[in-house]
Biopython code that builds the backbone (N, CA, C, O; Angstrom):
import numpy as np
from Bio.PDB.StructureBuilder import StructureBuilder

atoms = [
    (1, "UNK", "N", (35.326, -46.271, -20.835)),
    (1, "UNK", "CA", (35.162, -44.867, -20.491)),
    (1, "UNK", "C", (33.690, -44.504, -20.666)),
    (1, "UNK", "O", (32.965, -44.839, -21.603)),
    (2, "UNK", "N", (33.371, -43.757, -19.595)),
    (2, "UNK", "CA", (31.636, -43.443, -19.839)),
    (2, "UNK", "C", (31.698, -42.351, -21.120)),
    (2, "UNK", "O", (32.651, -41.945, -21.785)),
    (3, "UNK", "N", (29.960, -41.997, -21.179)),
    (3, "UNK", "CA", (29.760, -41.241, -22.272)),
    (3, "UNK", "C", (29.929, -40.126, -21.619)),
    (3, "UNK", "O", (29.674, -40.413, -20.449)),
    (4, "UNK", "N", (30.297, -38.676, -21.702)),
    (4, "UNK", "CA", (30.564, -37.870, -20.873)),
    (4, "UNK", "C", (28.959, -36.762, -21.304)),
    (4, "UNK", "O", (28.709, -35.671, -20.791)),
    (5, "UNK", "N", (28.107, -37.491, -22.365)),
    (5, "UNK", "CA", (27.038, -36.868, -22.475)),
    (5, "UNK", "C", (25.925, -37.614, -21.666)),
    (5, "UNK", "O", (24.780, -37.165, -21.610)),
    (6, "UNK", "N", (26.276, -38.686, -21.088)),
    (6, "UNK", "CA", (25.377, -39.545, -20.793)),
    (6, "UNK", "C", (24.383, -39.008, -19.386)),
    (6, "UNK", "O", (23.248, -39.328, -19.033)),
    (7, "UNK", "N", (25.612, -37.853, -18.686)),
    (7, "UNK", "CA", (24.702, -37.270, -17.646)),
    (7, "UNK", "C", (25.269, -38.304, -16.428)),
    (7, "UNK", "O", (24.976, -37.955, -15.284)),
    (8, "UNK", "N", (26.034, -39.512, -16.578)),
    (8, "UNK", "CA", (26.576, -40.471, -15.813)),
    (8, "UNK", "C", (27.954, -40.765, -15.444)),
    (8, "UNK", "O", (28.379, -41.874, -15.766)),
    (9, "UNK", "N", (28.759, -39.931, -14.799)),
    (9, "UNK", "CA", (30.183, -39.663, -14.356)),
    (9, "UNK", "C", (30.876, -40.697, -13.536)),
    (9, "UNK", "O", (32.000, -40.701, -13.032)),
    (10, "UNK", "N", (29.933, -41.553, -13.533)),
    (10, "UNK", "CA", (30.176, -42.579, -12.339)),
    (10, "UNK", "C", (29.441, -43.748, -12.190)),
    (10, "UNK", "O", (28.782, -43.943, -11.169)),
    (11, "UNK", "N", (29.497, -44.707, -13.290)),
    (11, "UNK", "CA", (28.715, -46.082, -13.481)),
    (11, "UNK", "C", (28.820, -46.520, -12.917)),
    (11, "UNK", "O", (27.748, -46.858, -12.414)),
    (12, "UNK", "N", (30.393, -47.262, -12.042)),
    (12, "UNK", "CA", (30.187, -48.123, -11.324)),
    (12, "UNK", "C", (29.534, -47.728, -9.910)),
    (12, "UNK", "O", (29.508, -48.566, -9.008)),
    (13, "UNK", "N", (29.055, -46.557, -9.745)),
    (13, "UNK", "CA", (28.250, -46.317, -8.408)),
    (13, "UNK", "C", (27.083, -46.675, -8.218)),
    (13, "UNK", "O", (26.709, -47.078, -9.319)),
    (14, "UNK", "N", (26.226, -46.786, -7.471)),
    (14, "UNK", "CA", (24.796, -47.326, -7.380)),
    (14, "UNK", "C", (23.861, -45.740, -7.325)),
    (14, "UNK", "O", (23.985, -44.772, -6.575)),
    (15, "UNK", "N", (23.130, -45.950, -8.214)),
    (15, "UNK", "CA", (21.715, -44.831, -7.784)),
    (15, "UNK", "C", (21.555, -44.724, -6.596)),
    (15, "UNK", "O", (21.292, -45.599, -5.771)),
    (16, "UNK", "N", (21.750, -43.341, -6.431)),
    (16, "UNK", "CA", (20.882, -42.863, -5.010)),
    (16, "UNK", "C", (19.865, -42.366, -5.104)),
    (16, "UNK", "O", (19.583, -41.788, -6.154)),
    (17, "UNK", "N", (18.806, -42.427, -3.851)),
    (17, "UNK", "CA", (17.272, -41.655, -4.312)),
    (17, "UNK", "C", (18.032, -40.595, -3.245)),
    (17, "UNK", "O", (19.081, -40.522, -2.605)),
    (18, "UNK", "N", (16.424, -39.588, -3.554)),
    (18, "UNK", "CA", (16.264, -38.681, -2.618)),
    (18, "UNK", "C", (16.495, -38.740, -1.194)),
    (18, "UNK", "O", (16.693, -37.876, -0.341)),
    (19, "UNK", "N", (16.437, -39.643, -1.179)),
    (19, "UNK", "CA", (16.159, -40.019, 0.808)),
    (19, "UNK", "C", (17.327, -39.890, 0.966)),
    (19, "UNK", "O", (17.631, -38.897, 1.626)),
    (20, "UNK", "N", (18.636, -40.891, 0.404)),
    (20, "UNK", "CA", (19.626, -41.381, 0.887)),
    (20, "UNK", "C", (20.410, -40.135, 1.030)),
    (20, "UNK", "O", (20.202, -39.020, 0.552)),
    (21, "UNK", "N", (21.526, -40.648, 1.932)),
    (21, "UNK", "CA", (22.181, -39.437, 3.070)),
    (21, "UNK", "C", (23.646, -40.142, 2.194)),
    (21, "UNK", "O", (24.080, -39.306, 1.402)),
    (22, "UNK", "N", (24.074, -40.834, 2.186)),
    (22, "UNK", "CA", (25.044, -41.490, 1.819)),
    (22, "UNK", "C", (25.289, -42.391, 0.937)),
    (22, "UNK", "O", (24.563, -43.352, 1.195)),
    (23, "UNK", "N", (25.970, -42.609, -0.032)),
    (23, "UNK", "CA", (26.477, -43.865, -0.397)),
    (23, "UNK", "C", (26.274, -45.205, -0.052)),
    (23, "UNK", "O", (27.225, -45.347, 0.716)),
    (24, "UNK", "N", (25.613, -46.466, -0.079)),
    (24, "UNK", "CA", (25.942, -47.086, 0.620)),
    (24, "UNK", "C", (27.230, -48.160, 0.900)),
    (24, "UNK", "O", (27.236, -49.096, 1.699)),
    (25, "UNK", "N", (28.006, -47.850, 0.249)),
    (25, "UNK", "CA", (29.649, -48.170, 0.710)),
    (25, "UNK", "C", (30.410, -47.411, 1.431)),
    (25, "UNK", "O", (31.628, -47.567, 1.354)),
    (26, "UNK", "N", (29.834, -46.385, 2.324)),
    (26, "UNK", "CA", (30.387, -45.639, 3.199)),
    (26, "UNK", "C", (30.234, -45.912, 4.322)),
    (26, "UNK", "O", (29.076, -46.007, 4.729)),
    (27, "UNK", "N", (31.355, -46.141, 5.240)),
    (27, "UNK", "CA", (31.515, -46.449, 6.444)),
    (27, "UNK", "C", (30.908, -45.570, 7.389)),
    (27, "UNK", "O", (31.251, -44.390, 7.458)),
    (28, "UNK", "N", (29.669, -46.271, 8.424)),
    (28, "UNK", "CA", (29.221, -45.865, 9.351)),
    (28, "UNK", "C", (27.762, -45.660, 8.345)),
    (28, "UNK", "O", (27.061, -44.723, 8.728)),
    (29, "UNK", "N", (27.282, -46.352, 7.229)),
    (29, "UNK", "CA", (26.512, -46.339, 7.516)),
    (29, "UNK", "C", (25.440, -47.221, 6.759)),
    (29, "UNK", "O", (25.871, -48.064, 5.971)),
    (30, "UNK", "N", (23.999, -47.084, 6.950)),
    (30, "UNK", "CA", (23.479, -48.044, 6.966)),
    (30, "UNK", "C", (22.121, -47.805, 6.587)),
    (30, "UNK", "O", (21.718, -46.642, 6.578)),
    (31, "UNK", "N", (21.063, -49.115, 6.151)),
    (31, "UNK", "CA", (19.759, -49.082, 5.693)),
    (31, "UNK", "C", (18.527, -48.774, 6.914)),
    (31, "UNK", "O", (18.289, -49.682, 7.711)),
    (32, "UNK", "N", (17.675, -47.303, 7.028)),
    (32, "UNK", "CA", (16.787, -47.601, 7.121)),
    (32, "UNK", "C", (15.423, -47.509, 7.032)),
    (32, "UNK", "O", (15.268, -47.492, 5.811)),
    (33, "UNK", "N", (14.158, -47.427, 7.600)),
    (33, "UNK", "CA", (13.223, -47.400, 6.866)),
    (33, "UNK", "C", (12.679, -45.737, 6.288)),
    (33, "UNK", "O", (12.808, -44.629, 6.809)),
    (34, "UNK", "N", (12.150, -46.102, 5.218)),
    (34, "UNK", "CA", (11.622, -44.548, 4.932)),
    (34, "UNK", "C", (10.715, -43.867, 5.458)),
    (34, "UNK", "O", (9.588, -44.355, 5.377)),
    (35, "UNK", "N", (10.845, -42.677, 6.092)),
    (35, "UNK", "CA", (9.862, -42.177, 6.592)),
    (35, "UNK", "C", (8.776, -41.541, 5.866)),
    (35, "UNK", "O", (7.645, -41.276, 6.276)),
    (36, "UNK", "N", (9.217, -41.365, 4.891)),
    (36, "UNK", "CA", (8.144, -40.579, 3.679)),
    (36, "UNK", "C", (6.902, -41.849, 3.726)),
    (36, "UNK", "O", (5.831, -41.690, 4.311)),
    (37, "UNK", "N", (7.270, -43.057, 3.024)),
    (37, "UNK", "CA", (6.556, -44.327, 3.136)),
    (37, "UNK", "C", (6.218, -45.295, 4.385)),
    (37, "UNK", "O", (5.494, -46.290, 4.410)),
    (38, "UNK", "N", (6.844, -44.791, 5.237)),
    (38, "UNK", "CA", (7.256, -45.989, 6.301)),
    (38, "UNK", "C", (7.637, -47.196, 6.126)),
    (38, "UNK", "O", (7.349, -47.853, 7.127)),
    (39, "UNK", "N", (8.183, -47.853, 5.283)),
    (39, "UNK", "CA", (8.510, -48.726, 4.914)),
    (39, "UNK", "C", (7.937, -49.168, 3.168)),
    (39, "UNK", "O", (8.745, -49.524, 2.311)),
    (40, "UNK", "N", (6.658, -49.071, 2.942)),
    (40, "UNK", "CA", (5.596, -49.814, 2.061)),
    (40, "UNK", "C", (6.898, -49.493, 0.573)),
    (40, "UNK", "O", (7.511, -50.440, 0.081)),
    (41, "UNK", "N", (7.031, -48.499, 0.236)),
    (41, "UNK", "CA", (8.122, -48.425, -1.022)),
    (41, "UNK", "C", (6.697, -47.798, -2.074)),
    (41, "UNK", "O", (6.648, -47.658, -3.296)),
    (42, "UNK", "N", (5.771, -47.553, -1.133)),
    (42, "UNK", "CA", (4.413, -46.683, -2.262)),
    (42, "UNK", "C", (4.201, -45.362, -1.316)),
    (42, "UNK", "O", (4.745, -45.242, -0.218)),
    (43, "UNK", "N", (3.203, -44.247, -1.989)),
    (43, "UNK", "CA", (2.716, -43.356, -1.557)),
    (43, "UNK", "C", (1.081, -43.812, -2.414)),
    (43, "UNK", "O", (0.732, -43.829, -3.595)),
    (44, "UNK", "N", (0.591, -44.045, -1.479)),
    (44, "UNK", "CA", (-0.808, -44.163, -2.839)),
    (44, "UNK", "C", (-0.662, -45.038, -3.385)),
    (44, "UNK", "O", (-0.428, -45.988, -2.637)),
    (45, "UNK", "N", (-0.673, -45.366, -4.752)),
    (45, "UNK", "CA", (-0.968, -46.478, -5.457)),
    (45, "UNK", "C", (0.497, -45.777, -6.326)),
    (45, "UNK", "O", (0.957, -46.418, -7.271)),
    (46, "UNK", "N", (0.946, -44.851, -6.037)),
    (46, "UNK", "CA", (2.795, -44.447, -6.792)),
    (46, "UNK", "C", (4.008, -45.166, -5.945)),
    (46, "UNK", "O", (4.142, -45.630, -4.813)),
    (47, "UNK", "N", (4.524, -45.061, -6.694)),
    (47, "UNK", "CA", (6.115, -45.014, -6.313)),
    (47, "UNK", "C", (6.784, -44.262, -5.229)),
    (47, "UNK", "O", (7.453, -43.231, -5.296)),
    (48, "UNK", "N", (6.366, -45.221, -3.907)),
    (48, "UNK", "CA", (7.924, -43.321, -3.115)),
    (48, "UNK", "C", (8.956, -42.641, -3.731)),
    (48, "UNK", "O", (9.954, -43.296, -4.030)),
    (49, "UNK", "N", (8.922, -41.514, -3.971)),
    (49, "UNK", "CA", (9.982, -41.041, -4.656)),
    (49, "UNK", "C", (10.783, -40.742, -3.773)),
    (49, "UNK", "O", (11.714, -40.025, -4.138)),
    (50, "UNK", "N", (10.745, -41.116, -2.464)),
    (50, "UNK", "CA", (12.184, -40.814, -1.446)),
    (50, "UNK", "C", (13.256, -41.941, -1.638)),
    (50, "UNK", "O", (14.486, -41.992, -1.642)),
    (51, "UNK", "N", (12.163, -42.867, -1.806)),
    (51, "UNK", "CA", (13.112, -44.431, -1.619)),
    (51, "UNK", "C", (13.163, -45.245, -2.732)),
    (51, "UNK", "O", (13.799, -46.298, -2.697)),
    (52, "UNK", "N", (12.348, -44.748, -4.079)),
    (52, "UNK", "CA", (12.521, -45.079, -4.914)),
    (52, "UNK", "C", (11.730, -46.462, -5.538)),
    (52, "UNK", "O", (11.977, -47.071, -6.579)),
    (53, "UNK", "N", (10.385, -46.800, -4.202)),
    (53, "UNK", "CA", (10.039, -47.755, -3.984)),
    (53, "UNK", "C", (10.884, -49.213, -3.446)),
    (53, "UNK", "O", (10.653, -50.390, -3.725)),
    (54, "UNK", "N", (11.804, -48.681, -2.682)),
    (54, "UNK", "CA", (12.418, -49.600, -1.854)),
    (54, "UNK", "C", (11.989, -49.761, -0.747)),
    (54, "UNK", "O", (11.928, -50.925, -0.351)),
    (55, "UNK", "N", (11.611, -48.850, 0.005)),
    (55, "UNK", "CA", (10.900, -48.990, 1.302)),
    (55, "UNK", "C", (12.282, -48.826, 2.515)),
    (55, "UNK", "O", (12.344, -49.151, 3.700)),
    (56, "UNK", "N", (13.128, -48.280, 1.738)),
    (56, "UNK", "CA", (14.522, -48.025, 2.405)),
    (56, "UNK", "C", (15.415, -47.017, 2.077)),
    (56, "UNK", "O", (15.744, -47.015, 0.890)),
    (57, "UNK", "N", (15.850, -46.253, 2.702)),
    (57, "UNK", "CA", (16.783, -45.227, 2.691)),
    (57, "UNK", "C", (18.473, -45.573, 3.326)),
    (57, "UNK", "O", (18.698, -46.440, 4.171)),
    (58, "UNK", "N", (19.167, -44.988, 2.914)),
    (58, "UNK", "CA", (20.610, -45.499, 2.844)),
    (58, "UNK", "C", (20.955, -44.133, 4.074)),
    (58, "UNK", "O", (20.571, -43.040, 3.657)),
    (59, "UNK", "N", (21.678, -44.101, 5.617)),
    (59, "UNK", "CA", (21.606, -43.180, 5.947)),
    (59, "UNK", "C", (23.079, -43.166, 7.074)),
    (59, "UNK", "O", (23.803, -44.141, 6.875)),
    (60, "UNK", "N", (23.500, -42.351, 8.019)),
    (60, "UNK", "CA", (24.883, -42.316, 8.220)),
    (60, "UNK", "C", (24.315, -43.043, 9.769)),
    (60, "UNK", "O", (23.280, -42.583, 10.250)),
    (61, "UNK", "N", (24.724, -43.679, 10.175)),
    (61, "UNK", "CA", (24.715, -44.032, 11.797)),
    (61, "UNK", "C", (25.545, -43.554, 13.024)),
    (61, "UNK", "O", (26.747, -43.651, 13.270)),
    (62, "UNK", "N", (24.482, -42.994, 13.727)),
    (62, "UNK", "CA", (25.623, -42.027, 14.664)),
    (62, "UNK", "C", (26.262, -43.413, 15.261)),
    (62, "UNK", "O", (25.921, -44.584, 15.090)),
    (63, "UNK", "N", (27.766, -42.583, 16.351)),
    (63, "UNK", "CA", (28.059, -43.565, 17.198)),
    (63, "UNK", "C", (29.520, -42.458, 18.188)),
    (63, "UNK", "O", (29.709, -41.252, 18.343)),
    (64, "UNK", "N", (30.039, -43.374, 18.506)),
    (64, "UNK", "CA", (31.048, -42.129, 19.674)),
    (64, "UNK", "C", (30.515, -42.638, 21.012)),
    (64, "UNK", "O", (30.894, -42.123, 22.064)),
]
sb = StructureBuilder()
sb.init_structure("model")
sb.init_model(0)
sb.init_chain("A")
sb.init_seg("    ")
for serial, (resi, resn, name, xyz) in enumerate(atoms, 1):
    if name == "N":
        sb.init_residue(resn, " ", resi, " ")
    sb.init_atom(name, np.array(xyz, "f"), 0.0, 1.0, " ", f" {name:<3s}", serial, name[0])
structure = sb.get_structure()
């Protein structure tokens, strides 16, 4: 059972950054690049804080 002070309701989930639109175990969708960074996973000599320095965003894929 989590700590319910821990601020973390949901361990077995993966961190999402800012960028991400979704989950990425959600159907329909998918990795792609950050636009904040364009890919690099820096702003400057920092950390993207969209992507968390991944250089990737988690996002829904249209289709129909």
């Amino acid at each position: 059972m989590s700590d319910p002070t821990s601020g973390d309701a949901h361990p077995h989930k993966p961190k999402l950054n800012p960028g991400d639109q979704v989950d990425p175990d959600t159907p329909g969708a998918g990795e792609n690049v950050c636009r904040e960074c364009q890919g690099t996973g820096k702003l400057g000599d920092k950390e993207c804080p969209m992507c968390g320095g991944t250089g990737t965003v988690i996002e829904e894929i249209g289709g129909g």
